[in-house]
C-alpha positions, 0 to 999 in steps of 0.5 A: 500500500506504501508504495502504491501510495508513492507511484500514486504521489509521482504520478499527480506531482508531475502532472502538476508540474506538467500543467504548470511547465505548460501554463508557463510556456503559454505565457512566454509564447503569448508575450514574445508574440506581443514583441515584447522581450525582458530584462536584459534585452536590448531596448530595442528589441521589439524592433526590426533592423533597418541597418543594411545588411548581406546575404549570399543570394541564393539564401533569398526567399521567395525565389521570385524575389531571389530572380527579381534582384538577379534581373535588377529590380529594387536597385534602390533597396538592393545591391549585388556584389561578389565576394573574394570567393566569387560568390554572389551575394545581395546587400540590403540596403533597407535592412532585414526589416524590407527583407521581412516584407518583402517576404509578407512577414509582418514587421512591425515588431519583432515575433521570432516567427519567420517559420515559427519553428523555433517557438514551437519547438519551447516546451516543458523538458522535464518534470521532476516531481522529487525536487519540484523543478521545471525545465523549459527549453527548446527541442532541437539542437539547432532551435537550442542554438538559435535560442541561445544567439538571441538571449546572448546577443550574436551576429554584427549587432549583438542584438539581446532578445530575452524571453526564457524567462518569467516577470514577476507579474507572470509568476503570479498567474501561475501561482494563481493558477485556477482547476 
């Protein structure tokens, strides 16, 4: 009876967990979507670049917009240049901003959903329900990666976006948490 009474506490324990990683998850999804990022982030960070900046061309999506900039249209928002290797690459001179609608992605602040691959892949991790700990992260070598840029700020600008964590507001919620 002891024992079952011990599988019986681990089984609801982490289903409690469960509840509360997912719940959690919920809630950061919901904020990065606003654009909204936390302590830590650069203060622009809900902000699409408007600095110029370069890509090989074959990299470029839509195709049609790829063979537009290969026939020599939006000369004033792009420029095509090769590198030392002889490979072709396009600068954009508007920023990653126009390359975002371009592509009829919205833009107007920043949701880290171009494919939305990396949001969908945070989830809860584990739940131990012997030491009550929750881990959240992201599924995927290469979305942990993409996750970990962002937060320690990669690339020429350095941009900081944080959002793996939780407000104190936030917290809150989830400690108020309804059946």
């Amino acid at each position: 009876m002891n024992e079952s009474n011990e599988i019986l506490r681990e089984i609801v324990g982490r289903a409690l967990l469960l509840r509360v990683g997912q719940h959690t998850v919920a809630i950061i999804k919901q904020r990065v979507a606003e654009g909204i990022f936390e302590d830590g982030s650069d203060s622009n960070a809900s902000k699409y670049s408007e600095k110029p900046f370069a890509m090989p061309v074959g990299a470029v999506k839509p195709k049609a917009l790829m063979m537009a900039l290969l026939k020599g249209k939006d000369p004033d928002f792009t420029d095509l240049f090769r590198t030392k290797a002889g490979k072709l690459w396009v600068l954009m001179t508007e920023g990653y901003k126009w390359y975002r609608e371009q592509n009829k992605k919205p833009s107007e602040k920043v949701d880290m959903r171009w494919t939305s691959e990396m949001m969908r892949s945070l989830t809860v991790l584990d739940a131990n329900p012997e030491t009550g700990e929750i881990t959240i992260g992201h599924k995927g070598a290469r979305n942990d990666q993409l996750a970990q840029w962002h937060h320690q700020g990669a690339g020429k600008s350095k941009k900081v976006r944080r959002w793996l964590y939780l407000t104190e507001k936030e917290l809150g919620s989830i400690a108020g948490m309804e059946n």
